[in-house]
C-alpha positions as CSV (number, residue, x, y, z in Angstrom):
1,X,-13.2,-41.9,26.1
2,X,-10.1,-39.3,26.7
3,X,-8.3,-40.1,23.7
4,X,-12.0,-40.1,22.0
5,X,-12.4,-36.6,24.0
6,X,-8.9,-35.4,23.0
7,X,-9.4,-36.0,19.6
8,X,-12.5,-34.6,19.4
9,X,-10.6,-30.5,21.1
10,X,-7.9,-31.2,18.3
11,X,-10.0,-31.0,15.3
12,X,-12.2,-28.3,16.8
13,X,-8.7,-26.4,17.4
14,X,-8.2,-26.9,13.6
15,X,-11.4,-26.0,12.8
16,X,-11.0,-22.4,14.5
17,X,-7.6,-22.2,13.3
18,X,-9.1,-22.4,10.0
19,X,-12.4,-20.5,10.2
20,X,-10.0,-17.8,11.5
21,X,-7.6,-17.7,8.5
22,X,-10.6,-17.8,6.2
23,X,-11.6,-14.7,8.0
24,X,-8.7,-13.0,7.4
25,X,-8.7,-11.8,4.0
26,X,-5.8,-9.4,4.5
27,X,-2.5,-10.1,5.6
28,X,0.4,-8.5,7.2
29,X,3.8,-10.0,4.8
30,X,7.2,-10.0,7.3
31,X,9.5,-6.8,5.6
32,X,11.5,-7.6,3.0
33,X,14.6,-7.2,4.7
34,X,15.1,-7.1,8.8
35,X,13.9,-4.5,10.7
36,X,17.7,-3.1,12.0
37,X,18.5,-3.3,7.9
38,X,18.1,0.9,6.7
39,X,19.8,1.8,9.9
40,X,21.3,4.7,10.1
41,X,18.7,6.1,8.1
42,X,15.4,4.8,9.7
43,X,16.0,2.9,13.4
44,X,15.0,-0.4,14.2
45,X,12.6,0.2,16.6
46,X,10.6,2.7,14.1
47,X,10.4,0.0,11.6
48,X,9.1,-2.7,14.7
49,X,6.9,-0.1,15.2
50,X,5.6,0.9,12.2
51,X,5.6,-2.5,10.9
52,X,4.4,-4.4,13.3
53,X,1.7,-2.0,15.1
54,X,1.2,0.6,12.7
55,X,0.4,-1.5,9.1
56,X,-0.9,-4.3,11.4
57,X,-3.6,-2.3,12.5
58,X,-4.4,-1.4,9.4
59,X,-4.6,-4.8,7.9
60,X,-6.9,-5.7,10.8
61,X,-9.2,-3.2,10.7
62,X,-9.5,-3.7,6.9
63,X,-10.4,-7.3,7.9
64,X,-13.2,-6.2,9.9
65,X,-14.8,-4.2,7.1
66,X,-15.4,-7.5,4.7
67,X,-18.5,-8.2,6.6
68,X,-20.0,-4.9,5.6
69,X,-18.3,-5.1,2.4
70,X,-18.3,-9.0,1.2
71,X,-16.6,-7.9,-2.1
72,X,-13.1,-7.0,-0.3
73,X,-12.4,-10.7,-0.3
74,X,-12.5,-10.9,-4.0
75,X,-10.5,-8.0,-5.5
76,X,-6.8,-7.2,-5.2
77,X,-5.5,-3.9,-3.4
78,X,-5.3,-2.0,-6.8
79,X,-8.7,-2.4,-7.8
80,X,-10.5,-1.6,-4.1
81,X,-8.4,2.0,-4.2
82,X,-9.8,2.2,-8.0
83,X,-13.4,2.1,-6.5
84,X,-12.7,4.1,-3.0
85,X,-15.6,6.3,-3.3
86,X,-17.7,3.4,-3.1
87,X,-16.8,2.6,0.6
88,X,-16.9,4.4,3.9
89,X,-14.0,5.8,5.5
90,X,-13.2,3.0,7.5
91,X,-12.0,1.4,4.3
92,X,-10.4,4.2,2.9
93,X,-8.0,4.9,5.8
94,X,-7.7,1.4,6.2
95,X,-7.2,0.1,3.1
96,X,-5.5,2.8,1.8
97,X,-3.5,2.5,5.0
98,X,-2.8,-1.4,3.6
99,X,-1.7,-0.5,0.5
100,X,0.6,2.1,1.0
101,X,3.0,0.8,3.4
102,X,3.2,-2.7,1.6
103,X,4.4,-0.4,-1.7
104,X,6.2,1.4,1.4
105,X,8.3,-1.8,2.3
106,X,9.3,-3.0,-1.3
107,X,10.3,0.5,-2.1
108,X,13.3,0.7,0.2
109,X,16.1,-1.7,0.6
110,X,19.8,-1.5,2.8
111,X,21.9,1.5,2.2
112,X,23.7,0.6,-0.8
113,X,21.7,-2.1,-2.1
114,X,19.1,0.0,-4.1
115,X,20.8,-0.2,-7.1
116,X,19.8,3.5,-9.5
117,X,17.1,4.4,-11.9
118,X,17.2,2.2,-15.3
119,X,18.2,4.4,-18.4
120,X,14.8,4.2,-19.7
121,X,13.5,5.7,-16.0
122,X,16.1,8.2,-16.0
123,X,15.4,9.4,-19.7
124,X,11.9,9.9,-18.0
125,X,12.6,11.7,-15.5
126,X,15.5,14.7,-17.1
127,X,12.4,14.7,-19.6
128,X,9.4,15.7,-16.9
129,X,11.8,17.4,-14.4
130,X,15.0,18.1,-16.1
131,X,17.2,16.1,-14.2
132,X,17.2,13.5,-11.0
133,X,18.0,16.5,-8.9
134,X,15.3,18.2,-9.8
135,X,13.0,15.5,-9.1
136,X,14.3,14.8,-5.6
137,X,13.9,18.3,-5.0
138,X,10.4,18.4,-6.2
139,X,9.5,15.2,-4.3
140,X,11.6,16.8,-0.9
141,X,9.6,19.7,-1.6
142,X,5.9,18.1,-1.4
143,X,6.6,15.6,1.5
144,X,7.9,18.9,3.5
145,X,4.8,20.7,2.6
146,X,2.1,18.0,3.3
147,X,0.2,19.7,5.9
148,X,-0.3,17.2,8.7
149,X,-0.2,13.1,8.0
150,X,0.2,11.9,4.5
151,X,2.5,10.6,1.7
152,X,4.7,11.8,-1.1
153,X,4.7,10.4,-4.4
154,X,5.9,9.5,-7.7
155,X,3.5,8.5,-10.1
156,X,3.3,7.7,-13.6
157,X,0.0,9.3,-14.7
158,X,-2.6,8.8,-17.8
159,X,-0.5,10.4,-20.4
160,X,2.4,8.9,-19.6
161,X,3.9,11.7,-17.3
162,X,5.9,11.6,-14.0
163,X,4.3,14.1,-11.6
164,X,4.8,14.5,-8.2
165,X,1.9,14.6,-5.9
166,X,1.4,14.2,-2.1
167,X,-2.2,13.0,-0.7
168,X,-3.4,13.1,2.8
169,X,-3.3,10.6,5.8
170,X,-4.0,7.1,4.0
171,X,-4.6,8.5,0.7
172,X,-3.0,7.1,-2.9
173,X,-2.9,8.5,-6.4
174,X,-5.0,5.5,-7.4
175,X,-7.8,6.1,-5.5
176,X,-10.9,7.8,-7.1
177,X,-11.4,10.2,-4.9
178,X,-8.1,12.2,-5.0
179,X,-7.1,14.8,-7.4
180,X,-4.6,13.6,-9.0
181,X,-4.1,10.3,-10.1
182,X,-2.0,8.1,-12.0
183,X,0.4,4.8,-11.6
184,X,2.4,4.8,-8.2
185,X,6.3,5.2,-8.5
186,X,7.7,5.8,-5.4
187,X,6.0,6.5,-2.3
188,X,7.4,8.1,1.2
189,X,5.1,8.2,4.3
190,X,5.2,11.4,6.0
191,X,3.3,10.4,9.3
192,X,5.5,11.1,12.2
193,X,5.6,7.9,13.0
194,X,7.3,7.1,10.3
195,X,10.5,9.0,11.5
196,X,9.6,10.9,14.5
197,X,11.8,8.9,16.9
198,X,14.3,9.3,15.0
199,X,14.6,12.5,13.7
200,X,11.5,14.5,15.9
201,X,10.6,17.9,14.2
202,X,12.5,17.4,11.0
203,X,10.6,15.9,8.6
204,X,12.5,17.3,5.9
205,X,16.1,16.0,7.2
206,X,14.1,12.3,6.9
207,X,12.8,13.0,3.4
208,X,16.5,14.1,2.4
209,X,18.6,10.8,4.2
210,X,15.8,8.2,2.8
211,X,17.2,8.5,-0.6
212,X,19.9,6.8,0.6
213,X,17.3,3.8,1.2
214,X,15.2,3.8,-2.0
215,X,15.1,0.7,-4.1
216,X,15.6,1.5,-7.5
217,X,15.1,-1.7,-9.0
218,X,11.1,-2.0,-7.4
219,X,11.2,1.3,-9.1
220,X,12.5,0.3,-12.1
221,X,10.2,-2.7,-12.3
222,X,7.0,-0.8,-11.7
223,X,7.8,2.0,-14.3
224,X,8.6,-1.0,-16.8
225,X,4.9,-2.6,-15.8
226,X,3.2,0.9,-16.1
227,X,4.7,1.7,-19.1
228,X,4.0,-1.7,-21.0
Protein backbone atom coordinates (compact mmCIF):
# COMPACT_ATOMS: atom_id res chain seq x y z
CA UNK A 1 0.00 0.00 0.00
CA UNK A 2 2.92 2.71 0.60
CA UNK A 3 4.95 1.81 -2.28
CA UNK A 4 1.25 1.62 -4.13
CA UNK A 5 0.69 5.13 -2.35
CA UNK A 6 4.19 6.47 -3.28
CA UNK A 7 3.83 5.66 -6.63
CA UNK A 8 0.71 6.99 -7.04
CA UNK A 9 2.38 11.19 -5.41
CA UNK A 10 5.28 10.50 -8.14
CA UNK A 11 3.27 10.49 -11.19
CA UNK A 12 0.94 13.10 -9.90
CA UNK A 13 4.35 15.16 -9.22
CA UNK A 14 5.03 14.52 -12.98
CA UNK A 15 1.79 15.26 -13.99
CA UNK A 16 2.01 18.95 -12.45
CA UNK A 17 5.46 19.27 -13.50
CA UNK A 18 4.10 18.85 -16.89
CA UNK A 19 0.77 20.65 -16.86
CA UNK A 20 2.96 23.45 -15.60
CA UNK A 21 5.56 23.53 -18.54
CA UNK A 22 2.68 23.20 -20.91
CA UNK A 23 1.41 26.33 -19.33
CA UNK A 24 4.31 28.16 -19.88
CA UNK A 25 4.39 29.21 -23.29
CA UNK A 26 7.18 31.74 -22.79
CA UNK A 27 10.50 31.18 -21.53
CA UNK A 28 13.27 32.92 -19.92
CA UNK A 29 16.74 31.49 -22.02
CA UNK A 30 20.09 31.70 -19.42
CA UNK A 31 22.29 34.91 -21.10
CA UNK A 32 24.50 34.06 -23.62
CA UNK A 33 27.47 34.66 -21.79
CA UNK A 34 27.75 35.02 -17.71
CA UNK A 35 26.43 37.62 -15.91
CA UNK A 36 30.10 39.26 -14.61
CA UNK A 37 31.12 38.84 -18.58
CA UNK A 38 30.58 42.98 -20.00
CA UNK A 39 32.10 44.08 -16.84
CA UNK A 40 33.49 47.11 -16.66
CA UNK A 41 30.90 48.26 -18.87
CA UNK A 42 27.66 46.88 -17.37
CA UNK A 43 28.12 45.22 -13.52
CA UNK A 44 27.22 41.92 -12.58
CA UNK A 45 24.70 42.55 -10.40
CA UNK A 46 22.67 44.81 -13.02
CA UNK A 47 22.71 41.97 -15.45
CA UNK A 48 21.38 39.41 -12.26
CA UNK A 49 18.99 41.94 -11.97
CA UNK A 50 17.83 42.73 -15.07
CA UNK A 51 18.00 39.32 -16.25
CA UNK A 52 16.77 37.49 -13.78
CA UNK A 53 13.97 39.81 -12.22
CA UNK A 54 13.43 42.34 -14.80
CA UNK A 55 12.86 40.02 -18.30
CA UNK A 56 11.62 37.27 -15.93
CA UNK A 57 8.73 39.22 -15.06
CA UNK A 58 8.04 39.98 -18.27
CA UNK A 59 8.08 36.50 -19.57
CA UNK A 60 5.67 35.61 -16.70
CA UNK A 61 3.26 37.98 -17.01
CA UNK A 62 3.16 37.37 -20.89
CA UNK A 63 2.33 33.78 -19.71
CA UNK A 64 -0.54 34.80 -17.92
CA UNK A 65 -2.06 36.61 -20.86
CA UNK A 66 -2.44 33.23 -23.17
CA UNK A 67 -5.58 32.52 -21.37
CA UNK A 68 -7.22 35.65 -22.51
CA UNK A 69 -5.36 35.42 -25.69
CA UNK A 70 -5.13 31.49 -26.71
CA UNK A 71 -3.33 32.49 -29.99
CA UNK A 72 0.01 33.59 -28.01
CA UNK A 73 0.88 29.91 -27.87
CA UNK A 74 0.97 29.51 -31.46
CA UNK A 75 2.87 32.45 -33.04
CA UNK A 76 6.53 33.37 -32.60
CA UNK A 77 7.67 36.78 -30.96
CA UNK A 78 8.01 38.56 -34.38
CA UNK A 79 4.58 38.01 -35.56
CA UNK A 80 2.61 38.87 -32.01
CA UNK A 81 4.57 42.58 -32.09
CA UNK A 82 3.39 42.51 -36.00
CA UNK A 83 -0.27 42.43 -34.69
CA UNK A 84 0.17 44.58 -31.25
CA UNK A 85 -2.77 46.68 -31.81
CA UNK A 86 -4.82 43.62 -31.52
CA UNK A 87 -4.08 43.10 -27.74
CA UNK A 88 -4.34 45.02 -24.53
CA UNK A 89 -1.55 46.64 -22.86
CA UNK A 90 -0.76 43.91 -20.70
CA UNK A 91 0.64 42.25 -23.83
CA UNK A 92 2.18 44.99 -25.24
CA UNK A 93 4.43 45.90 -22.32
CA UNK A 94 4.81 42.48 -21.68
CA UNK A 95 5.56 41.03 -24.74
CA UNK A 96 7.18 43.78 -26.05
CA UNK A 97 9.07 43.66 -22.73
CA UNK A 98 9.94 39.75 -23.95
CA UNK A 99 11.20 40.59 -27.06
CA UNK A 100 13.37 43.29 -26.58
CA UNK A 101 15.70 42.11 -23.97
CA UNK A 102 16.04 38.57 -25.59
CA UNK A 103 17.38 40.74 -28.93
CA UNK A 104 18.91 42.83 -25.84
CA UNK A 105 21.12 39.73 -24.69
CA UNK A 106 22.29 38.40 -28.20
CA UNK A 107 23.25 41.92 -29.16
CA UNK A 108 26.09 42.26 -26.70
CA UNK A 109 29.01 40.03 -26.02
CA UNK A 110 32.57 40.50 -23.72
CA UNK A 111 34.53 43.49 -24.37
CA UNK A 112 36.53 42.51 -27.20
CA UNK A 113 34.68 39.71 -28.48
CA UNK A 114 32.14 41.64 -30.73
CA UNK A 115 33.91 41.34 -33.63
CA UNK A 116 32.97 44.91 -36.24
CA UNK A 117 30.28 45.55 -38.81
CA UNK A 118 30.64 43.26 -42.04
CA UNK A 119 31.69 45.31 -45.18
CA UNK A 120 28.39 45.00 -46.66
CA UNK A 121 26.89 46.54 -43.12
CA UNK A 122 29.34 49.18 -43.07
CA UNK A 123 28.83 50.18 -46.93
CA UNK A 124 25.26 50.59 -45.35
CA UNK A 125 25.77 52.57 -42.94
CA UNK A 126 28.62 55.57 -44.53
CA UNK A 127 25.67 55.32 -47.20
CA UNK A 128 22.50 56.33 -44.67
CA UNK A 129 24.71 58.28 -42.12
CA UNK A 130 27.89 59.03 -43.72
CA UNK A 131 30.16 57.20 -41.64
CA UNK A 132 30.07 54.77 -38.35
CA UNK A 133 30.68 57.84 -36.29
CA UNK A 134 27.92 59.45 -37.38
CA UNK A 135 25.73 56.60 -36.75
CA UNK A 136 26.81 56.18 -33.10
CA UNK A 137 26.35 59.65 -32.73
CA UNK A 138 22.87 59.59 -34.04
CA UNK A 139 22.04 56.39 -32.06
CA UNK A 140 23.85 58.30 -28.65
CA UNK A 141 21.75 61.04 -29.53
CA UNK A 142 18.16 59.32 -29.47
CA UNK A 143 18.85 57.01 -26.43
CA UNK A 144 19.94 60.39 -24.48
CA UNK A 145 16.82 62.03 -25.60
CA UNK A 146 14.19 59.33 -24.97
CA UNK A 147 12.03 61.08 -22.50
CA UNK A 148 11.53 58.64 -19.66
CA UNK A 149 11.84 54.54 -20.14
CA UNK A 150 12.41 53.21 -23.57
CA UNK A 151 14.93 51.88 -26.17
CA UNK A 152 17.15 53.03 -28.88
CA UNK A 153 17.40 51.41 -32.19
CA UNK A 154 18.81 50.43 -35.37
CA UNK A 155 16.49 49.23 -37.83
CA UNK A 156 16.48 48.29 -41.30
CA UNK A 157 13.18 49.68 -42.57
CA UNK A 158 10.76 48.96 -45.79
CA UNK A 159 12.94 50.56 -48.34
CA UNK A 160 15.85 49.22 -47.35
CA UNK A 161 17.09 52.15 -45.09
CA UNK A 162 19.02 52.24 -41.74
CA UNK A 163 17.20 54.80 -39.52
CA UNK A 164 17.47 55.41 -36.12
CA UNK A 165 14.45 55.47 -33.94
CA UNK A 166 13.80 55.25 -30.19
CA UNK A 167 10.23 53.96 -28.94
CA UNK A 168 8.81 54.20 -25.46
CA UNK A 169 8.93 51.83 -22.32
CA UNK A 170 8.44 48.17 -24.01
CA UNK A 171 7.94 49.45 -27.43
CA UNK A 172 9.72 47.94 -30.85
CA UNK A 173 10.00 49.14 -34.35
CA UNK A 174 8.06 46.08 -35.37
CA UNK A 175 5.11 46.61 -33.58
CA UNK A 176 2.05 48.10 -35.45
CA UNK A 177 1.33 50.57 -33.37
CA UNK A 178 4.55 52.69 -33.44
CA UNK A 179 5.56 55.26 -35.84
CA UNK A 180 8.23 54.11 -37.29
CA UNK A 181 8.88 50.80 -38.27
CA UNK A 182 11.13 48.54 -39.91
CA UNK A 183 13.64 45.35 -39.24
CA UNK A 184 15.47 45.59 -35.79
CA UNK A 185 19.39 46.16 -35.87
CA UNK A 186 20.59 46.90 -32.77
CA UNK A 187 18.75 47.71 -29.77
CA UNK A 188 19.88 49.47 -26.31
CA UNK A 189 17.47 49.69 -23.36
CA UNK A 190 17.32 52.95 -21.75
CA UNK A 191 15.37 52.00 -18.50
CA UNK A 192 17.40 52.99 -15.55
CA UNK A 193 17.54 49.74 -14.62
CA UNK A 194 19.37 48.91 -17.16
CA UNK A 195 22.52 51.01 -15.91
CA UNK A 196 21.37 53.02 -13.07
CA UNK A 197 23.51 51.21 -10.53
CA UNK A 198 26.09 51.64 -12.34
CA UNK A 199 26.35 54.79 -13.72
CA UNK A 200 23.03 56.73 -11.75
CA UNK A 201 22.15 60.04 -13.73
CA UNK A 202 24.21 59.40 -16.77
CA UNK A 203 22.43 57.72 -19.17
CA UNK A 204 24.43 59.10 -21.87
CA UNK A 205 28.06 58.00 -20.36
CA UNK A 206 26.14 54.23 -20.58
CA UNK A 207 24.97 54.66 -24.12
CA UNK A 208 28.69 55.94 -24.99
CA UNK A 209 30.84 52.73 -22.99
CA UNK A 210 28.22 50.02 -24.38
CA UNK A 211 29.75 50.20 -27.70
CA UNK A 212 32.41 48.65 -26.27
CA UNK A 213 29.96 45.63 -25.67
CA UNK A 214 28.01 45.43 -28.95
CA UNK A 215 28.08 42.23 -30.89
CA UNK A 216 28.72 42.80 -34.38
CA UNK A 217 28.43 39.55 -35.70
CA UNK A 218 24.39 39.21 -34.31
CA UNK A 219 24.44 42.36 -36.13
CA UNK A 220 25.93 41.31 -38.96
CA UNK A 221 23.74 38.25 -39.15
CA UNK A 222 20.42 40.04 -38.84
CA UNK A 223 21.22 42.77 -41.52
CA UNK A 224 22.28 39.67 -43.77
CA UNK A 225 18.62 37.96 -42.92
CA UNK A 226 16.79 41.39 -43.47
CA UNK A 227 18.41 42.09 -46.43
CA UNK A 228 17.88 38.57 -48.21
Amino acid sequence: MILKTAKSLLLATLFTVGAVAVADTFTLEPLPYPADALAPVIDKETMQIHHGKHHQAYVNNLNGQVDTFPELAQLPLEAIMSRMSRYNDAVRNNGGGHYNHQLFWQLMAPPGQGDAPSAELQAAIKRDFGSLVAMQNAFNQAAATRFGSGWAWLILDADNKLVVSSTANQDNPLMDVVEIRGTPLLALDVWEHAYYLQYQNKRGDYASAWWQLVNWQKVNELYRSATN
